[in-house]
C-alpha positions as protocol buffer text, in pm:
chain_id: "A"
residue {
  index: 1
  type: UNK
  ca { x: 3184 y: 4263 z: 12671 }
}
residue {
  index: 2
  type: UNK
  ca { x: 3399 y: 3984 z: 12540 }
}
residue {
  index: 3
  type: UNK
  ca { x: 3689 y: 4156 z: 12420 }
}
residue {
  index: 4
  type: UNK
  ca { x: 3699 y: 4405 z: 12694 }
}
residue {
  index: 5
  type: UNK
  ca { x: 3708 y: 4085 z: 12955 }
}
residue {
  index: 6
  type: UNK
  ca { x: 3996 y: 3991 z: 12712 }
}
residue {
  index: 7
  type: UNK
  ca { x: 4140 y: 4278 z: 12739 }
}
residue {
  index: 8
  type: UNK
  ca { x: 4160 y: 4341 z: 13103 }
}
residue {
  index: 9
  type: UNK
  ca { x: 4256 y: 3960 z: 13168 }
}
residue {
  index: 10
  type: UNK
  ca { x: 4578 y: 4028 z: 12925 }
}
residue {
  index: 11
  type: UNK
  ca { x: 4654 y: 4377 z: 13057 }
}
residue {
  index: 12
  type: UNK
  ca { x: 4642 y: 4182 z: 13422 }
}
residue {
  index: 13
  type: UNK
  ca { x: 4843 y: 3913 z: 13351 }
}
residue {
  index: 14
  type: UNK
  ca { x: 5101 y: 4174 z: 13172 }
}
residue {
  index: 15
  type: UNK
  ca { x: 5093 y: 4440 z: 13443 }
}
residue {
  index: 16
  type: UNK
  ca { x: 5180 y: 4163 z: 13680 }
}
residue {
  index: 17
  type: UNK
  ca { x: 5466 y: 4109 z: 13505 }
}
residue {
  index: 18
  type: UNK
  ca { x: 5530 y: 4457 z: 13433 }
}
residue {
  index: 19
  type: UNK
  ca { x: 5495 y: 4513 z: 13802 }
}
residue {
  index: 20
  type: UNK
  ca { x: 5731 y: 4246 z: 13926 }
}
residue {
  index: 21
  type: UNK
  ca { x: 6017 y: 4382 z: 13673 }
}
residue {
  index: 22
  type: UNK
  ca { x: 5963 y: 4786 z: 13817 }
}
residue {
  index: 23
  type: UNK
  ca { x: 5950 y: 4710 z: 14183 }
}
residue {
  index: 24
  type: UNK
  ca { x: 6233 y: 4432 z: 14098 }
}
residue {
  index: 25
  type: UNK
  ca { x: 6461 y: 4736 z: 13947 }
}
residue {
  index: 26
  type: UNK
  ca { x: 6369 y: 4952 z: 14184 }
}
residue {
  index: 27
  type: UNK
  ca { x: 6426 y: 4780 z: 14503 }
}
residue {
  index: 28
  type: UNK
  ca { x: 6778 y: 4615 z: 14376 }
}
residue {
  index: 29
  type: UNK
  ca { x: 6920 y: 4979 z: 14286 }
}
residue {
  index: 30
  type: UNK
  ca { x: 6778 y: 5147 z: 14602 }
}
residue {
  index: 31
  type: UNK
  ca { x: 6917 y: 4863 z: 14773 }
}
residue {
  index: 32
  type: UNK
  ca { x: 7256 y: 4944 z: 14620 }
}
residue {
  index: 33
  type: UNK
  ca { x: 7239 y: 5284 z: 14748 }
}
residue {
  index: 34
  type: UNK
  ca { x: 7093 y: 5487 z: 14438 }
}
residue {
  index: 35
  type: UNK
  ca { x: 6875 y: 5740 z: 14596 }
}
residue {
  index: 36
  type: UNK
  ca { x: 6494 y: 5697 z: 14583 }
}
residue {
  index: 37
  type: UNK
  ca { x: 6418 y: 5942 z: 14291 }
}
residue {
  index: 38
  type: UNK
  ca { x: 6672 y: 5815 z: 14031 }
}
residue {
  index: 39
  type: UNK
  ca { x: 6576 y: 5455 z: 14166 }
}
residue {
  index: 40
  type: UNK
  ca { x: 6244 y: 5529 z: 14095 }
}
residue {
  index: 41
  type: UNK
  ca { x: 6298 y: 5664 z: 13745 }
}
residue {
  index: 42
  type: UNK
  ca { x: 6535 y: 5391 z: 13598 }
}
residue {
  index: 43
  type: UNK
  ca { x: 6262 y: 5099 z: 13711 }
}
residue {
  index: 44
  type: UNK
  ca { x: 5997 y: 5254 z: 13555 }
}
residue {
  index: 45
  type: UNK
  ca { x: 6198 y: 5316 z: 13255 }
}
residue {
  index: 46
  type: UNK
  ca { x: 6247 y: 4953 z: 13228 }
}
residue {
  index: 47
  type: UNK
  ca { x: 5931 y: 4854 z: 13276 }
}
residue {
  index: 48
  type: UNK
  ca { x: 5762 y: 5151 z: 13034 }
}
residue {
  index: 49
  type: UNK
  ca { x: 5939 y: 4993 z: 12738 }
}
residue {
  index: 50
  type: UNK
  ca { x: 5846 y: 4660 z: 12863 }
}
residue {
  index: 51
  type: UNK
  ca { x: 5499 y: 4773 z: 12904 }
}
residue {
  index: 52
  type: UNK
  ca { x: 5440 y: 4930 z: 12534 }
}
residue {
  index: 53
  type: UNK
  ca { x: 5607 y: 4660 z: 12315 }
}
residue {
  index: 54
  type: UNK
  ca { x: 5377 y: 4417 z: 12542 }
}
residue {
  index: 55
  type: UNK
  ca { x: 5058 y: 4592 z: 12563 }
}
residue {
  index: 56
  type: UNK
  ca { x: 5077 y: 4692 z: 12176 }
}
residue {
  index: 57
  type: UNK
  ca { x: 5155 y: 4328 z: 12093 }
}
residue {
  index: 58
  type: UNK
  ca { x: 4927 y: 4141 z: 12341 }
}
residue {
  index: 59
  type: UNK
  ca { x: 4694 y: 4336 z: 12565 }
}
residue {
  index: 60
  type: UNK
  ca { x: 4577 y: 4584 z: 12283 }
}
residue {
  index: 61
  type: UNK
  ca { x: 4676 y: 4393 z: 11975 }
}
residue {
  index: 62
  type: UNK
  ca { x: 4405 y: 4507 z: 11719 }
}
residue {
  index: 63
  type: UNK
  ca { x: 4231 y: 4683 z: 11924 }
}
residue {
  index: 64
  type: UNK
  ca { x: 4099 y: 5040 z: 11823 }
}
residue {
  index: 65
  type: UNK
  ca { x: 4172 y: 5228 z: 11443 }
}
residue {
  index: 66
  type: UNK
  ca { x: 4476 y: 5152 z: 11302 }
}
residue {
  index: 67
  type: UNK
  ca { x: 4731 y: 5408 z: 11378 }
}
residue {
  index: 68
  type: UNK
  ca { x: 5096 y: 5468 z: 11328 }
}
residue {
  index: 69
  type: UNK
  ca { x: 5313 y: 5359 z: 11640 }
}
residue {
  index: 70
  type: UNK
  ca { x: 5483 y: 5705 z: 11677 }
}
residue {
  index: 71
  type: UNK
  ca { x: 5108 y: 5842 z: 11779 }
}
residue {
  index: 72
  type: UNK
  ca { x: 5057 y: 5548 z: 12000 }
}
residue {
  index: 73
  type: UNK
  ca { x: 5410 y: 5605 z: 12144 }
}
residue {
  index: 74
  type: UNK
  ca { x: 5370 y: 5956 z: 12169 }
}
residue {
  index: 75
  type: UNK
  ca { x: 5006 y: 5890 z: 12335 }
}
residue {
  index: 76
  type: UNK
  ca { x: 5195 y: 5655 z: 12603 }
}
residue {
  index: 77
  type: UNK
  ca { x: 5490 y: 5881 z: 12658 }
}
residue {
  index: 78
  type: UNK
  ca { x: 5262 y: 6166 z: 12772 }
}
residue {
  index: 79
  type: UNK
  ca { x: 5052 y: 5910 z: 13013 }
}
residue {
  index: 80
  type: UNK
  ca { x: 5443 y: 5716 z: 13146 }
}
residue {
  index: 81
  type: UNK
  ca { x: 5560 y: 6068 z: 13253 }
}
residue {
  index: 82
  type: UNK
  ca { x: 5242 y: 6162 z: 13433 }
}
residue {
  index: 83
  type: UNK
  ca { x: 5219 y: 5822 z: 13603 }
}
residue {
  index: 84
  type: UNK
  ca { x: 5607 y: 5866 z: 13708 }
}
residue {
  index: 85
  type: UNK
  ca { x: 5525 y: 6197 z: 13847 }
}
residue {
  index: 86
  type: UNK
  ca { x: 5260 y: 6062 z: 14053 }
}
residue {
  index: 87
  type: UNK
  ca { x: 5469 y: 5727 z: 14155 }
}
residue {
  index: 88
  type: UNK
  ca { x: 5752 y: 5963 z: 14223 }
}
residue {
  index: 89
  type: UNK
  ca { x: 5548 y: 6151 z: 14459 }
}
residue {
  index: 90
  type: UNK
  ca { x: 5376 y: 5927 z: 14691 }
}
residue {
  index: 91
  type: UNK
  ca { x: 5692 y: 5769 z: 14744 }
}
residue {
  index: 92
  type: UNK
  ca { x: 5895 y: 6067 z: 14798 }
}
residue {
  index: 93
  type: UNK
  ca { x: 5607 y: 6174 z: 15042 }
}
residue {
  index: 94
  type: UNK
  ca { x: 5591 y: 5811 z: 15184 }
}
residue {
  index: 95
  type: UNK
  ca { x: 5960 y: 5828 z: 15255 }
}
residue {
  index: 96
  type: UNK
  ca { x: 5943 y: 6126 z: 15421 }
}
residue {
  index: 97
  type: UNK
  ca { x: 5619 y: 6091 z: 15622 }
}
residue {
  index: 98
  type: UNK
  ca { x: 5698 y: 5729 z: 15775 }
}
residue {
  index: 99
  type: UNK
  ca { x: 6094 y: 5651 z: 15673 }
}
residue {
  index: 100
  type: UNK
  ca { x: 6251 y: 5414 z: 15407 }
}
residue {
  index: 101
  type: UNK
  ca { x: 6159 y: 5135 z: 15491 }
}
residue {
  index: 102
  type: UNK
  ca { x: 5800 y: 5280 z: 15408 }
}
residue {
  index: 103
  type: UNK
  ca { x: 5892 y: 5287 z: 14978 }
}
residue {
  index: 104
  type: UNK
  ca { x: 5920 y: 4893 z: 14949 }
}
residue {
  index: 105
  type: UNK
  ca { x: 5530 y: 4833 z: 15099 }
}
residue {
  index: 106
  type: UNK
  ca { x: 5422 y: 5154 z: 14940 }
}
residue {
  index: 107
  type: UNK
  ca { x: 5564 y: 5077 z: 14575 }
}
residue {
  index: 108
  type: UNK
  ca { x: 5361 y: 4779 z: 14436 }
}
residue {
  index: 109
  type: UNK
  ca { x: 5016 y: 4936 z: 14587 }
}
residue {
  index: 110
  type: UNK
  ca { x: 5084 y: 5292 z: 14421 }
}
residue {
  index: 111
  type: UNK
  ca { x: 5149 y: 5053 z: 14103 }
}
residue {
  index: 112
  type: UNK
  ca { x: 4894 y: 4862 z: 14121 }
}
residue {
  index: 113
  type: UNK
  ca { x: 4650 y: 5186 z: 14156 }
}
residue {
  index: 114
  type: UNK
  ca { x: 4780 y: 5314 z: 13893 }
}
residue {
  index: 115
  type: UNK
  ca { x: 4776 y: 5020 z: 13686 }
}
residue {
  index: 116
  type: UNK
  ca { x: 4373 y: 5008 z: 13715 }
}
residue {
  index: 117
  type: UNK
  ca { x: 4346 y: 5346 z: 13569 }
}
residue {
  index: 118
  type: UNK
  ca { x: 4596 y: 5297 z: 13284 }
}
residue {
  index: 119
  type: UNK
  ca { x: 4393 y: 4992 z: 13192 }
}
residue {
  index: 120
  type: UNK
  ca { x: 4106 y: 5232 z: 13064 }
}
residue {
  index: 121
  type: UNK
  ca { x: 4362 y: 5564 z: 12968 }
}
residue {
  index: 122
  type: UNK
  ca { x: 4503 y: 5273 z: 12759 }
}
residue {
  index: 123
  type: UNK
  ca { x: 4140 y: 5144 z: 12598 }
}
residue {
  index: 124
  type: UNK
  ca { x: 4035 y: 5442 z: 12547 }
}
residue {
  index: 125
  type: UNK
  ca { x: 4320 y: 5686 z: 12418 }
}
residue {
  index: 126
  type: UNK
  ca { x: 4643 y: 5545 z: 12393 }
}
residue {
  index: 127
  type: UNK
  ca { x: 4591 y: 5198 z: 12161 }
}
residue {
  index: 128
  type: UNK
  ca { x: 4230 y: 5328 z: 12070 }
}
């Protein structure tokens, strides 16, 4: 119970981080005028290679068997684009349900949502 209370504590206090450098990105290019869906994209690209490096060398950091990175990598890559697609699409539908304005209120709660369940895809598959 230890370790997983570890766990979650350094996966929080790196998703916060993680979270402030996305909507960060994202919010300064879609301020800039880059449209919502490439916006979107480049932040969480940022923050994906943020979030591996940090949650391989902190959160996770012995955690599970020992396995090459390129699995591990591979593991995250297929649970990043999923996430993005789901991101993507509550703020595309946000944006067109209730306006613009709607994406900068809507972003860091579909984050943090999604944060909570890549906390256990993480445990459990992708550094397991």
């Amino acid at each position: 119970m230890r370790v997983l209370i570890g766990q979650a504590a350094r996966f929080t206090v790196v998703g916060v981080l993680l979270m402030g450098i996305d909507t960060g990105v994202f919010s300064l290019l879609h301020w800039l005028g880059l449209a919502l869906l490439p916006a979107n994209s480049i932040a969480r690209v940022v923050a994906a290679l943020a979030s591996f490096w940090l949650h391989s060398r902190y959160s996770f950091a012995g955690h599970g068997e020992e396995r090459p990175h390129a699995i591990r990598f591979g593991r995250y890559a297929v649970w990043w684009l999923t996430m993005t697609a789901i991101s993507t699409g509550v703020l595309w539908a946000c944006h067109q349900s209730f306006g613009e304005q709607s994406v900068y209120a809507a972003k860091p709660v579909v984050e943090f949502v999604l944060a909570v369940i890549a906390f256990f895809v993480s445990r459990h598959w992708i550094y397991a």
